[in-house]
MIMAR-920272 format. One line per 5 residues: number of its first residue (from 0); their letters; for each residue x, y, z of N, C-alpha, C. Coordinates in steps of 0.2 Angstrom, whole numbers, m for minus. Example, Ala and Ser with C-alpha at 12.3 -4.5 7.8 and 13.67 -1.06 7.14 Angstrom:
2
0) as) 66/m28/39/62/m22/39/66/m16/39 | 64/m11/35/68/m5/36/64/0/39 $
***
This chain:
315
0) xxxxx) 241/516/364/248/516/365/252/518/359 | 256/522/359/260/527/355/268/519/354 | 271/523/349/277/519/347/283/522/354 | 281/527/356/285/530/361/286/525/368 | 277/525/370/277/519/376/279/514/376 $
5) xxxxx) 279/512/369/282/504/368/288/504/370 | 291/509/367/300/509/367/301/509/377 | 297/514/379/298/514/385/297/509/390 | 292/501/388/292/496/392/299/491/391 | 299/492/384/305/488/382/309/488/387 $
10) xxxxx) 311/495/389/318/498/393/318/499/399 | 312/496/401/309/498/408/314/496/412 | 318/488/411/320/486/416/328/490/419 | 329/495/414/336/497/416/337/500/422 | 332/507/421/331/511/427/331/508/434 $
15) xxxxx) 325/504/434/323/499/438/330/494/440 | 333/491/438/339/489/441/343/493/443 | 343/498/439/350/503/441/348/506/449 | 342/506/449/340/507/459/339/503/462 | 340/495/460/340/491/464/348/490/464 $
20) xxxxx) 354/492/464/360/491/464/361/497/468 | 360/502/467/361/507/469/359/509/477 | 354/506/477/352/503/485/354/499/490 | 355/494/485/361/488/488/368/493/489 | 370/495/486/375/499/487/375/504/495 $
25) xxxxx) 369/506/496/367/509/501/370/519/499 | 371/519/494/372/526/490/369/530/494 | 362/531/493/358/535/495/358/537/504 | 358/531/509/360/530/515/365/534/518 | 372/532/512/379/536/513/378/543/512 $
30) xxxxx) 373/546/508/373/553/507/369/558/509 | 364/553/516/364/558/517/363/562/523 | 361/569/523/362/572/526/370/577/525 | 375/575/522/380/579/517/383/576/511 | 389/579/507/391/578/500/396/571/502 $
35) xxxxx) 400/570/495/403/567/494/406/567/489 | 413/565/488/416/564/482/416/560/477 | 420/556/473/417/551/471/420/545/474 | 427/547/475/433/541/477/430/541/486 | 426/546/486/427/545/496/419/538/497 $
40) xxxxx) 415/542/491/409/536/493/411/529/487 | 413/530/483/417/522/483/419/519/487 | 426/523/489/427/518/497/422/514/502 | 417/521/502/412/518/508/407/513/503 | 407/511/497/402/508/495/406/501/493 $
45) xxxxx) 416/501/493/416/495/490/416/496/482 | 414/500/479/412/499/470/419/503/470 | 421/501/463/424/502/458/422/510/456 | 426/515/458/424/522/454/424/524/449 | 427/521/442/424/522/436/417/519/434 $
50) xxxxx) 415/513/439/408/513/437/404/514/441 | 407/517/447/403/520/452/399/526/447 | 405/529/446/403/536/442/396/536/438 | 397/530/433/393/529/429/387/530/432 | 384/523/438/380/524/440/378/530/442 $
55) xxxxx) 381/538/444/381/543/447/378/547/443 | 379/546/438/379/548/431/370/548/429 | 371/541/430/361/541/427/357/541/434 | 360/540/439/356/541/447/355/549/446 | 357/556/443/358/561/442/352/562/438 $
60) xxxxx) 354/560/434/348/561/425/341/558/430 | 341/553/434/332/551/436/330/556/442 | 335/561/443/334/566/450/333/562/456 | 338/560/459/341/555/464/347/560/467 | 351/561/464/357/563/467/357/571/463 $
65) xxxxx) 363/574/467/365/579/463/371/581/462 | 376/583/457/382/586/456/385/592/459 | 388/593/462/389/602/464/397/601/466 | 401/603/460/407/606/463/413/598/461 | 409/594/460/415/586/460/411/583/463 $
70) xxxxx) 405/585/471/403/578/475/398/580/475 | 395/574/474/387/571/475/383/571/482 | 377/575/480/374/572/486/366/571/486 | 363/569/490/355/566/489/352/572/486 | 346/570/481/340/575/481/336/576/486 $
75) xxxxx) 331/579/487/325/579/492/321/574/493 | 321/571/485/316/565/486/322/560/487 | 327/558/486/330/553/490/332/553/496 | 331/559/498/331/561/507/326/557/509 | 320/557/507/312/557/510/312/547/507 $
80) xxxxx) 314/547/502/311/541/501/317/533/501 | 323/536/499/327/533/498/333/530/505 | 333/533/510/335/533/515/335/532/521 | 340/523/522/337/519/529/336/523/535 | 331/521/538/330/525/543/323/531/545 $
85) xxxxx) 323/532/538/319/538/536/311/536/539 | 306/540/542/300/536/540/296/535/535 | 299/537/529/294/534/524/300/533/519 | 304/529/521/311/525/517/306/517/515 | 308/516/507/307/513/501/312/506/500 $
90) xxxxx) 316/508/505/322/504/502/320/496/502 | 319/495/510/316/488/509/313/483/503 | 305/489/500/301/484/495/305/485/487 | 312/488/488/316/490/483/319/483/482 | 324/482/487/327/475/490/321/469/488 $
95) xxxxx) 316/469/490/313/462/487/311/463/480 | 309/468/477/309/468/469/314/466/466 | 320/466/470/328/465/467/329/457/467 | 325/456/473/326/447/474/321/444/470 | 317/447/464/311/443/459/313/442/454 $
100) xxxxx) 322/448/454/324/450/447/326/443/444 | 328/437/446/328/427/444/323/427/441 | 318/429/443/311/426/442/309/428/435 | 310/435/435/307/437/427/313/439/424 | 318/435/424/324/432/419/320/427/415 $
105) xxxxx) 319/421/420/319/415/418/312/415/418 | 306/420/414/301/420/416/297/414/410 | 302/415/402/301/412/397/300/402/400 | 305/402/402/305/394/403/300/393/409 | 299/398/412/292/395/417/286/394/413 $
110) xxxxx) 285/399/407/279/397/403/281/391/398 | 286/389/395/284/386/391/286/379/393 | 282/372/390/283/367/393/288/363/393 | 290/360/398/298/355/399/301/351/393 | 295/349/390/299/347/381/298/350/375 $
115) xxxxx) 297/357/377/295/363/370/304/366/368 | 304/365/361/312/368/359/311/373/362 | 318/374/361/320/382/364/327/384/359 | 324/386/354/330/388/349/335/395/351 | 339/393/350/345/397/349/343/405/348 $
120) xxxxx) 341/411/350/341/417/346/347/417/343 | 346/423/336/352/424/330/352/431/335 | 357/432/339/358/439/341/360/443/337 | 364/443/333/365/447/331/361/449/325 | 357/445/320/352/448/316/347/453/321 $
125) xxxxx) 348/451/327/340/454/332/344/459/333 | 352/461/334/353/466/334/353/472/331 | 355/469/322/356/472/318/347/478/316 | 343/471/316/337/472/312/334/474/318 | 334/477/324/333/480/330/335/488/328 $
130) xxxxx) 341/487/327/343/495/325/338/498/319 | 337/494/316/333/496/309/327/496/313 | 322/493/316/317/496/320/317/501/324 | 323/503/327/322/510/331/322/514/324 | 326/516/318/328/521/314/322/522/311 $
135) xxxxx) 316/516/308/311/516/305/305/520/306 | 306/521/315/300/524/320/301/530/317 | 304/535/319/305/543/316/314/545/318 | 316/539/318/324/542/320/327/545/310 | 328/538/307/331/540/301/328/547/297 $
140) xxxxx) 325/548/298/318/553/294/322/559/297 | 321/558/304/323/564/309/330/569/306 | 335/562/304/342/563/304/343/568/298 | 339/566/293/338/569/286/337/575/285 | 332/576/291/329/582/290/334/588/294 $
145) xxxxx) 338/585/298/344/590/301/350/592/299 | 353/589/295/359/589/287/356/592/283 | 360/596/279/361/598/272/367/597/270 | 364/592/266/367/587/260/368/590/252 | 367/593/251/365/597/244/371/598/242 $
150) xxxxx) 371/593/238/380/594/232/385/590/236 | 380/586/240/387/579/241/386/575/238 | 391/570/235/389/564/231/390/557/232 | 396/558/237/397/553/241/397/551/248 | 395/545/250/392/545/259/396/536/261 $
155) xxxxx) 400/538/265/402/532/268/397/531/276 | 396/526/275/392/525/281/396/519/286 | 399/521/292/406/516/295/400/514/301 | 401/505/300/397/503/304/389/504/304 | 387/505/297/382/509/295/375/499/295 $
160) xxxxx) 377/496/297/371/492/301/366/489/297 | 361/490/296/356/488/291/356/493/286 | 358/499/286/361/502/279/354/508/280 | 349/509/286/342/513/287/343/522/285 | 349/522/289/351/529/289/354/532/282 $
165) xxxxx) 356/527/279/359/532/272/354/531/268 | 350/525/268/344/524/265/340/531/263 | 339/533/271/334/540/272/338/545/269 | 344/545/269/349/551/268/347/551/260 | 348/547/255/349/546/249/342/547/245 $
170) xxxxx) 337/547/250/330/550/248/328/555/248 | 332/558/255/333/565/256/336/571/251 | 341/567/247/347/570/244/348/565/236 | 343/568/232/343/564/227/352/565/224 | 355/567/222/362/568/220/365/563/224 $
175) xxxxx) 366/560/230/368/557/236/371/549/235 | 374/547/233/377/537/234/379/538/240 | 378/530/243/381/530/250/383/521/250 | 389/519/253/391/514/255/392/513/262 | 390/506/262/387/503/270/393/500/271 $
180) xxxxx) 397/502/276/404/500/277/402/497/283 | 404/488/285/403/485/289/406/476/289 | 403/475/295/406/466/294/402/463/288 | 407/458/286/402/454/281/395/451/284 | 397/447/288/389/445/291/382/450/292 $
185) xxxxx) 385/458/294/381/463/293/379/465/286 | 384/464/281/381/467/275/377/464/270 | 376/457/274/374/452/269/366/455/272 | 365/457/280/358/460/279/357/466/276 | 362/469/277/361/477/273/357/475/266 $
190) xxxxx) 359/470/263/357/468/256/350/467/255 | 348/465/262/342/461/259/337/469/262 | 339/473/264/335/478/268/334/487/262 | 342/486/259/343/488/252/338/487/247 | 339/478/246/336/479/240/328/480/241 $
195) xxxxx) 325/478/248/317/478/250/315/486/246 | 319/490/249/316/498/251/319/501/242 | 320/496/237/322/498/231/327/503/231 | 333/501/235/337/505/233/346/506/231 | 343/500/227/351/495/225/355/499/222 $
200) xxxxx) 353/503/219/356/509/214/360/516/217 | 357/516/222/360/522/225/364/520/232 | 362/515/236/364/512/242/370/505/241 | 374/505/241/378/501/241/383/496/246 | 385/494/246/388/489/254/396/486/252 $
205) xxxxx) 399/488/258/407/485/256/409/481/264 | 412/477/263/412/471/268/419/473/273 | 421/474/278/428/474/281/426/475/287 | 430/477/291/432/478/299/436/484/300 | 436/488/304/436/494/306/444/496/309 $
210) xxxxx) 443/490/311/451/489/314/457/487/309 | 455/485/305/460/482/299/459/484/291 | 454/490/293/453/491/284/453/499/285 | 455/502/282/451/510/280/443/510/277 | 444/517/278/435/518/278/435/522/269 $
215) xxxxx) 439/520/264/438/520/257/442/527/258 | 443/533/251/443/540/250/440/542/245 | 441/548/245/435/553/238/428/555/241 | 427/554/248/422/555/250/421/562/253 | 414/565/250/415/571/253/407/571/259 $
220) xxxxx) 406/565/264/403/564/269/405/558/273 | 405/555/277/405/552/283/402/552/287 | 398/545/290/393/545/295/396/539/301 | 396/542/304/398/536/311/391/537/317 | 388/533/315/382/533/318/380/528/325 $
225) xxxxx) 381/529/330/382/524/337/388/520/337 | 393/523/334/399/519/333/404/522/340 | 404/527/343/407/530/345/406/529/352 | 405/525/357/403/523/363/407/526/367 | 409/530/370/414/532/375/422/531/374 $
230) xxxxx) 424/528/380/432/527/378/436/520/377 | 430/516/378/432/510/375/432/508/366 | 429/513/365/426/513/355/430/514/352 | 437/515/352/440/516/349/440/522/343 | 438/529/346/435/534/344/441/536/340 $
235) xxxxx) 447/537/344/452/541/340/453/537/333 | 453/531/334/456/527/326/449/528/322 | 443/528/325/437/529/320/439/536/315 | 439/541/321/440/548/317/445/548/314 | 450/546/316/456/547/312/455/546/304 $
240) xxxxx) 451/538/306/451/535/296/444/539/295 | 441/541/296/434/544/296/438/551/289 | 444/553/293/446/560/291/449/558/284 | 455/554/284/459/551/278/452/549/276 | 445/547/274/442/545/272/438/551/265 $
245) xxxxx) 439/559/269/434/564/265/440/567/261 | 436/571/258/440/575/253/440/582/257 | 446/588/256/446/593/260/438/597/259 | 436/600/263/430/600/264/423/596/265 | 425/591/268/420/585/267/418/586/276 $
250) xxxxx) 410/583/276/407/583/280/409/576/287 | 409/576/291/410/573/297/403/572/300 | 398/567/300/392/567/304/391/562/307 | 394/563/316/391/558/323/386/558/324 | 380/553/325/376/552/329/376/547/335 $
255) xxxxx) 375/552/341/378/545/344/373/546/353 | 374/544/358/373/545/365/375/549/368 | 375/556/370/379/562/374/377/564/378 | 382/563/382/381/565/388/381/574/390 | 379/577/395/378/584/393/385/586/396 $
260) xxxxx) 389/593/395/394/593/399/397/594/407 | 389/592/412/391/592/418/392/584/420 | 392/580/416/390/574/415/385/573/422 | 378/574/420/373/574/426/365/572/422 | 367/568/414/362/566/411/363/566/405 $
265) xxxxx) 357/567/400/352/566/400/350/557/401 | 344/554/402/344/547/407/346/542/403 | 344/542/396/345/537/390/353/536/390 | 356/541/388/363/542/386/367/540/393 | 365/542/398/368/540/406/365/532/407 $
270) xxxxx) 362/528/405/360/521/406/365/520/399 | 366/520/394/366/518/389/375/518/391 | 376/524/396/385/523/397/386/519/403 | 381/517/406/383/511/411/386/505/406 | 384/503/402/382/498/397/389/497/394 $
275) xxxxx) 391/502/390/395/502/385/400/509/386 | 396/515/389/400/521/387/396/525/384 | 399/532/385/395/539/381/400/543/384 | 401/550/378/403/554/379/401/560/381 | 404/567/385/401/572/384/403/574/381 $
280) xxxxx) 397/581/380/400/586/372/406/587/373 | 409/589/376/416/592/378/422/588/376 | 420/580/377/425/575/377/425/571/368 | 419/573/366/418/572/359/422/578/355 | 417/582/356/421/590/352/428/589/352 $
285) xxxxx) 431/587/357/441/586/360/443/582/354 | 438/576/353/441/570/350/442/573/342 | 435/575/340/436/577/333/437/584/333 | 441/587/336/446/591/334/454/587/334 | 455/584/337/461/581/338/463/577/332 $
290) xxxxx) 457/575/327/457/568/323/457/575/316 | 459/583/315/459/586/311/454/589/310 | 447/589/313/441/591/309/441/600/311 | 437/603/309/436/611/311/429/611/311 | 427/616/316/421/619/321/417/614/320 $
295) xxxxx) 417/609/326/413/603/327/408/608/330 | 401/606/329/393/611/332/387/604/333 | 383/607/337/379/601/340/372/602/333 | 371/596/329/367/599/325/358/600/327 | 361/594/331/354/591/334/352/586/342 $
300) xxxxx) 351/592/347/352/588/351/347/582/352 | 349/579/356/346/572/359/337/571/361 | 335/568/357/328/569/358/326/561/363 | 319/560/363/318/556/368/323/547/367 | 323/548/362/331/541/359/337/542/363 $
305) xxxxx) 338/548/364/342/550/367/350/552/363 | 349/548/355/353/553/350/354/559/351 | 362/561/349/362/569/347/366/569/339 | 366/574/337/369/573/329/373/579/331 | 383/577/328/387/583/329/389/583/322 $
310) xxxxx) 391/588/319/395/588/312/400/591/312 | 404/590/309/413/593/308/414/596/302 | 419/599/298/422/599/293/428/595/294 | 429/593/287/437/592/284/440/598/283 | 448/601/286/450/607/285/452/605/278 $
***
């Protein structure tokens, strides 16, 4: 088994639900045999069409349905497989894997004994030091290797988490300080992850909230890396302090979920927008133009993480 595979059991369950709702919705039923639009198969589905979308979205990326024009309609394999009626329709043994989905929730408490503790998880260290787990596999490395840094000195890193990615940057870029700009509760592990990888000297940590503080000045780089989740995220205020944060010619670097500009995929970034939200390039490019930046370019599209890395100037 590869570190790849792993990732991919981890996340198995998403896909997997996302077709048991999706069926339960009878999506595939309603489509086929012609198109649709999105408001017309909402209707017939009862969902909510901003998250119908959604689901539309990643039902596309797994080759399920298809885009054409605004409206949706079946692939060939969800004609052949997905579809009541069909003879060799799937739906039913889809339906009872959805009725297990209790069972391997609560699969922990069936194994363990009636008077064995069951301590609290710290979610949010598992978050935090989770994010550091994916960066460590080859994502931070990656990041490094697709920037040229050469002659910047300073690096704010907004919502910069266990502090993995500037870490990589700063080894990358011997000239390079960088400051982990985040919650206190965040930065108190930043610290201990800092000083592990020896790098107290170069990496540094400033405690606040995004919503109430500025992202510092004098910097000639910015990184908002998975901060930027669609329309809920608070993108434009990100950017905006993002820009008040560089010096004129200072570097803008998102890494984040993107969507492709048909919004028809890719699978990661389209599951990861049911969840919280993703941008197309189109809607990102919009954003950081509008927050001041010039010729936003894709530096690095979205690998099997499903990251893409965009860069900006400061005009």
């Amino acid at each position: 088994m590869d570190i790849k595979t792993l990732h991919q059991i981890v996340a198995g369950f998403r896909p997997a639900r996302l077709l048991h709702v999706a069926c339960s919705l009878r999506v595939f039923s309603l489509l086929a045999g012609h198109d649709m639009s999105l408001e017309q198969l909402a209707e017939r589905c009862n969902a909510k069409p901003e998250m119908l979308e959604k689901l539309l979205i990643a039902c596309s990326a797994l080759g399920l349905v298809e885009k054409r024009g605004g409206r949706y309609r079946n692939t060939g394999f969800a004609d052949t497989w997905l579809v009541e009626g069909h003879p060799l329709c799937q739906v039913e043994i889809i339906a009872h894997s959805a009725a297990l989905w209790d069972f391997w929730g609560g699969l922990e408490n069936t194994v363990l004994r009636d008077d064995a503790p069951r301590p609290a998880p710290d979610r949010h260290r598992n978050f935090i030091m989770g994010m550091h787990n994916l960066a460590v596999t080859s994502r931070a490395k990656a990041l490094a290797e697709h920037l040229d840094l050469h002659g910047r000195r300073r690096l704010v890193d907004v919502g910069g988490g266990p502090g993995t990615y500037s870490i990589a940057l700063c080894r990358q870029f011997p000239e390079l300080h960088a400051v982990i700009f985040d919650l206190p509760e965040t930065v108190a592990i930043a610290r201990d992850v800092i000083a592990r990888e020896g790098m107290q000297e170069r990496v540094t940590v400033r405690a606040g909230s995004w919503d109430a503080d500025d992202f510092g000045s004098g910097n000639d780089a910015v990184l908002l890396s998975n901060v930027l989740h669609g329309h809920g995220s608070k993108a434009k205020m990100k950017l905006r302090k993002a820009f008040d944060a560089l010096v004129p010619g200072g570097l803008l670097i998102v890494q984040d979920f993107l969507l492709n500009d048909e919004k028809t995929g890719p699978l990661v970034p389209a599951l990861f927008n049911i969840m919280l939200g993703a941008f197309s390039r189109p809607e990102l490019f919009g954003l950081i133009e509008q927050a001041g930046f010039a010729q936003p370019k894709v530096a690095a599209a979205g690998d099997d993480g499903g990251s893409s890395v965009v860069v900006a100037m400061r005009k």
